[in-house]
C-alpha positions in Angstrom: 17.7 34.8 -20.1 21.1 34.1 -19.9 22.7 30.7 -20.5 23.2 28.5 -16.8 27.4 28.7 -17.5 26.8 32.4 -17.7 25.2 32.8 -14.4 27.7 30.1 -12.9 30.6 32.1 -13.9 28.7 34.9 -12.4 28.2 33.1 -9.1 31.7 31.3 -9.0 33.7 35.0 -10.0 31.7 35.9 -6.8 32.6 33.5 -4.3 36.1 33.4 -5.4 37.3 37.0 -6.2 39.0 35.8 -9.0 38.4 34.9 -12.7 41.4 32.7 -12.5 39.9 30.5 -9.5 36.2 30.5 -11.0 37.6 29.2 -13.9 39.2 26.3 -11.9 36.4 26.5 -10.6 33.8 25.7 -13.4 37.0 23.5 -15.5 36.5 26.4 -17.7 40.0 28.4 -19.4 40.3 32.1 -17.8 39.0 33.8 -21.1 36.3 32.0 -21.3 35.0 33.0 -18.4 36.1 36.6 -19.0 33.7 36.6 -22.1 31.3 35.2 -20.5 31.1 38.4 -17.6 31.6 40.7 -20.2 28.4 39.6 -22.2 26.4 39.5 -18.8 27.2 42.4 -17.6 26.8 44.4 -21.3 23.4 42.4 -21.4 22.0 43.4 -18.1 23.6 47.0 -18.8 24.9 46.8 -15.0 28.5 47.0 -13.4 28.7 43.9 -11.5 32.3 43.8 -10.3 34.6 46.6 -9.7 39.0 45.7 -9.6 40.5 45.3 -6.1 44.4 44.7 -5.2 42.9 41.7 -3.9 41.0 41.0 -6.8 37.4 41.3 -7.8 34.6 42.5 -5.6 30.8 43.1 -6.5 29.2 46.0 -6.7 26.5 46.8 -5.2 24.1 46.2 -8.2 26.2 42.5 -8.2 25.3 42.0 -4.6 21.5 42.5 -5.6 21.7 40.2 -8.2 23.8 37.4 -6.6 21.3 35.8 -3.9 18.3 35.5 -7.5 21.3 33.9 -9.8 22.0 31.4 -6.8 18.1 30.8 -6.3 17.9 30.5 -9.9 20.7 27.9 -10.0 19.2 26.1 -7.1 16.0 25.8 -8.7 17.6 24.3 -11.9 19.5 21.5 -9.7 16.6 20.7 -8.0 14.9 20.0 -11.1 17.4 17.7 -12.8 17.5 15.7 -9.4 13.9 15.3 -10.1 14.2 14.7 -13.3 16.7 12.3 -13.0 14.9 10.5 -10.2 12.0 9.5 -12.8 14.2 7.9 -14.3 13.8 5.2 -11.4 10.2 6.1 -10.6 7.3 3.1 -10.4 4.7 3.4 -12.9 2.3 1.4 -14.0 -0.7 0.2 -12.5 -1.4 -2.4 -9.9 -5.2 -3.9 -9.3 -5.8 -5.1 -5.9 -8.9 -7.8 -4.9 -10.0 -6.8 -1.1 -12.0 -8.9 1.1 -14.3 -8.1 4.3 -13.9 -4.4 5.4 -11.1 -1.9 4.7 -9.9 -1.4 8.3 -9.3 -5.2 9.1 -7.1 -5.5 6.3 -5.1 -2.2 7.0 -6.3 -0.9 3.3 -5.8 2.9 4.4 -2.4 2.3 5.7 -1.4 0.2 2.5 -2.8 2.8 0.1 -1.4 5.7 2.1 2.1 4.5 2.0 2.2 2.8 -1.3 1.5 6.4 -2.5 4.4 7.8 -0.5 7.2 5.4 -1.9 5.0 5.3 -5.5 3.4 8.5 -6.1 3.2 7.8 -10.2 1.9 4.2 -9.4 -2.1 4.0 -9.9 -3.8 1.9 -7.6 -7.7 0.0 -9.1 -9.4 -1.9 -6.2 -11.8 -4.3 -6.4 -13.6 -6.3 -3.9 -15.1 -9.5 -3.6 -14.8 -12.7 -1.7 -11.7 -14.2 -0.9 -12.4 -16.8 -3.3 -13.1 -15.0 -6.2 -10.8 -12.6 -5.5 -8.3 -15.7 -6.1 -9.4 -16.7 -8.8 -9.3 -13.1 -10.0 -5.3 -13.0 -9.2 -5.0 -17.0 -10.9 -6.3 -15.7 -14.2 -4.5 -12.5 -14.2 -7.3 -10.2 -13.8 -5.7 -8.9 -10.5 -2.5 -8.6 -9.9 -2.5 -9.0 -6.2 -5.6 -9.9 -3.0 -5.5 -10.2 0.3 -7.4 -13.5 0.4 -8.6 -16.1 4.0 -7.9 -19.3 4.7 -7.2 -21.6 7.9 -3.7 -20.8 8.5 -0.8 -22.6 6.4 -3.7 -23.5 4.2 -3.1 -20.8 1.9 -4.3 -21.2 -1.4 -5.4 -24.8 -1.7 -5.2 -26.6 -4.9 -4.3 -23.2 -6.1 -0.5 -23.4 -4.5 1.3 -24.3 -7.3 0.5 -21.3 -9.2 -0.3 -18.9 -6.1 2.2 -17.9 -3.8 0.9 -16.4 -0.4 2.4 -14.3 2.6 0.2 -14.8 6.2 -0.7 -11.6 7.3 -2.6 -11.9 10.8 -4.2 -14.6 12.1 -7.8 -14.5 14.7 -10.5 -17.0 14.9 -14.3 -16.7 13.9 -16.8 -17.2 16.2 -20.8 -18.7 15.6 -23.0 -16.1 16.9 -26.8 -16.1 17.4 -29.5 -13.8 17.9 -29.8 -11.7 20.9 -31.8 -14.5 23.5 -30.1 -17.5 21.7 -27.9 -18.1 24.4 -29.7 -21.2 25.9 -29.9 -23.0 22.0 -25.7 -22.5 22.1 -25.4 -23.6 25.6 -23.7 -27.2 25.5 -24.6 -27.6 21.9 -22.0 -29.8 19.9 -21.7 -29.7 16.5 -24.9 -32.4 14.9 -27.0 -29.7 17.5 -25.7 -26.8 15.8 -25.9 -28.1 12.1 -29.7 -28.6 12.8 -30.6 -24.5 14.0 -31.2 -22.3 11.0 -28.1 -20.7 9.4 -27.6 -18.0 7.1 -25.0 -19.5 4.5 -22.9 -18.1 2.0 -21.3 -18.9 -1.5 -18.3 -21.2 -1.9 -16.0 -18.6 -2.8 -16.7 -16.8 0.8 -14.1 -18.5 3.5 -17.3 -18.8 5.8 -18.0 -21.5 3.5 -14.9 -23.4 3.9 -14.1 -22.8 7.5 -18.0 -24.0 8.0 -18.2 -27.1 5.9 -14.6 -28.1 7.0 -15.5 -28.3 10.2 -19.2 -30.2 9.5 -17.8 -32.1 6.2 -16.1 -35.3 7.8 -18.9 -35.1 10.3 -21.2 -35.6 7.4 -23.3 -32.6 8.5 -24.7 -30.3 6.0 -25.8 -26.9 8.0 -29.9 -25.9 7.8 -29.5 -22.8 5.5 -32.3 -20.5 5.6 -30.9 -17.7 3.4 -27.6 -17.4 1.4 -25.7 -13.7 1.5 -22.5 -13.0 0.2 -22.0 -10.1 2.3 -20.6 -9.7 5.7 -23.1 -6.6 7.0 -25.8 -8.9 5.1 -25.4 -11.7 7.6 -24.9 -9.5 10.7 -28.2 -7.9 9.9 -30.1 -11.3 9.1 -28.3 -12.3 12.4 -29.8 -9.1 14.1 -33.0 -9.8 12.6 -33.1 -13.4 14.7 -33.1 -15.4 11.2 -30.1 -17.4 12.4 -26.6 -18.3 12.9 -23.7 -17.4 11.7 -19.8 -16.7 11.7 -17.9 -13.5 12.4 -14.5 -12.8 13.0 -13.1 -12.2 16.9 -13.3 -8.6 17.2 -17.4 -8.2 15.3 -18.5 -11.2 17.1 -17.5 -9.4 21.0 -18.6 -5.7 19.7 -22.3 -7.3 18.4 -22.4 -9.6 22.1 -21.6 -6.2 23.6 -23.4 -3.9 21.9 -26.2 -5.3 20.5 -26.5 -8.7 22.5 -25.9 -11.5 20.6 -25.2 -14.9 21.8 -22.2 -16.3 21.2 -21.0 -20.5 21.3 -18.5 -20.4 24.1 -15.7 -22.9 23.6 -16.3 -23.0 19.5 -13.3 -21.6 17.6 -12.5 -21.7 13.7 -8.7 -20.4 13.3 -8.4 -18.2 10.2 -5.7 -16.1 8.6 -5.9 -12.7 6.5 -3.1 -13.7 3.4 -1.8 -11.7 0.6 -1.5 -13.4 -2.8 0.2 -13.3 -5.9 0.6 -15.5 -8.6 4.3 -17.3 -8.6 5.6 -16.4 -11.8 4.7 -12.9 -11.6 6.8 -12.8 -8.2 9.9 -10.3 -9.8 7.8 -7.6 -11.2 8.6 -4.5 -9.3 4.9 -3.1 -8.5 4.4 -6.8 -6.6 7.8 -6.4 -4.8 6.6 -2.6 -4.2 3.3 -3.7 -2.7 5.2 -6.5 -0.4 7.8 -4.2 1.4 4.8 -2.0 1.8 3.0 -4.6 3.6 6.2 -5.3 5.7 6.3 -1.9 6.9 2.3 -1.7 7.3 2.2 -5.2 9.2 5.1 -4.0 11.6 7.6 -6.6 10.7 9.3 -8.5 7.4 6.7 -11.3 6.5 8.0 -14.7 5.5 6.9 -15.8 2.2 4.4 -19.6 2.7 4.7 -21.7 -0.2 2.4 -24.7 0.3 
């Protein structure tokens, strides 16, 4: 193989018809380049330019060889621009708590793109409840959650050392078993307390949306069973155990579908966040993973500090 100057003399004697020019050309001097054709050409044992009054023309071996020498030249380029771009490529890894199910928080999307702008970034998910996951991102065991909580509530206690970005908010619903619909109807909230419920942990926000609503009432809810799964308490729900709460668009699609009974004029306002602890706010895969959740979300989220 001969050296890249070699085949850019080669190339630039081409284009120009001239030693002279390619050397201008390359900001080589004129005999440098000369030497450098006259080794190529001794090397290859080919005749690749023949003398013109007008100055130097290739032959017709030359004209075979000049498209593979500019290919070759290309392909060297377009490996030092990649080369060079590593120099500025993310790496590293970034562990991510997720909550409920992968479509509602757009996880697909996130991954999909964070890939794109990323590609030698390494993703580790792991799910749980919004309060452990919380916890999780406090202690430094995650880097960044998606996390739920009544919106501008955002982390709690937990604000100093947690900032949070509102994602989406909806509303949960109480829902009943299918034929429930006259033990809803008119029911307040000492009526509703008293039915059987299916309860979950205090790290789930069902928990907190629940008891903050029944709390200053100085209500405690008739649990029956305790899941910390969302299918869990759909199918216990299903089943005709008891009540429970699911988010806007599960508690229509189960009324629909599968006809459950659903409190009418009963609302708990919720919203999906994204977490992060504060003094880890510069690092660049948490910046990454926020102007991907811009772009995911549709529009530039404004950072909630409580």
């Amino acid at each position: 193989m001969q050296d890249l100057q070699t085949l850019r003399a080669f190339v630039a004697v081409a284009h120009e018809g001239s030693v002279s020019r390619a050397a201008e050309r390359l900001h080589l001097t004129q005999p440098a380049v000369s030497l450098k054709l006259k080794q190529f050409q001794a090397n290859l044992e080919l005749t690749l330019f023949r003398r013109r009054p007008q100055g130097l023309a290739l032959t017709e071996d030359g004209q075979a060889l000049l498209p593979a020498a500019q290919k070759a030249l290309a392909a060297v380029a377009a490996f030092e621009e990649q080369a060079r771009a590593l120099h500025s490529t993310l790496r590293g890894r970034l562990k991510i708590g997720t909550i409920v199910d992968p479509e509602f928080i757009r996880l697909g999307a996130f991954l999909h793109r964070l890939v794109e702008r990323a590609p030698q970034l390494e993703t580790e998910l792991s799910h749980g409840m919004s309060g452990s996951v919380l916890e999780r991102v406090r202690r430094g065991e995650l880097d960044v959650g998606f996390y739920l909580a009544p919106p501008g509530e955002g982390p709690g206690e937990a604000a100093d050392e947690i900032v949070h970005r509102e994602l989406t908010q909806f509303h949960y619903h109480v829902i009943a078993p299918a034929g429930w619909g006259s033990r809803l109807a008119g029911t307040d909230w000492e009526r509703l307390a008293r039915l059987p419920w299916i309860v979950t942990p205090q790290d789930s926000v069902h928990h907190r949306l629940l008891h903050g609503v029944l709390d200053p009432l100085e209500l405690v809810p008739n649990g029956v069973a305790q899941v910390d799964q969302e299918a869990c308490m759909l199918d216990l729900v299903r089943a005709g155990v008891g009540l429970s709460l699911a988010r806007d668009a599960l508690a229509m699609t189960e009324r629909q579908e599968r006809g459950l009974a659903v409190a009418e004029g009963i609302r708990l306002p919720c919203a999906l966040c994204f977490i992060w602890r504060r003094d880890r706010g510069e690092e660049a895969v948490i910046a990454e993973a926020l102007a991907v959740l811009e772009r995911v979300w549709g529009e530039p989220l404004s950072q909630t500090v409580t």
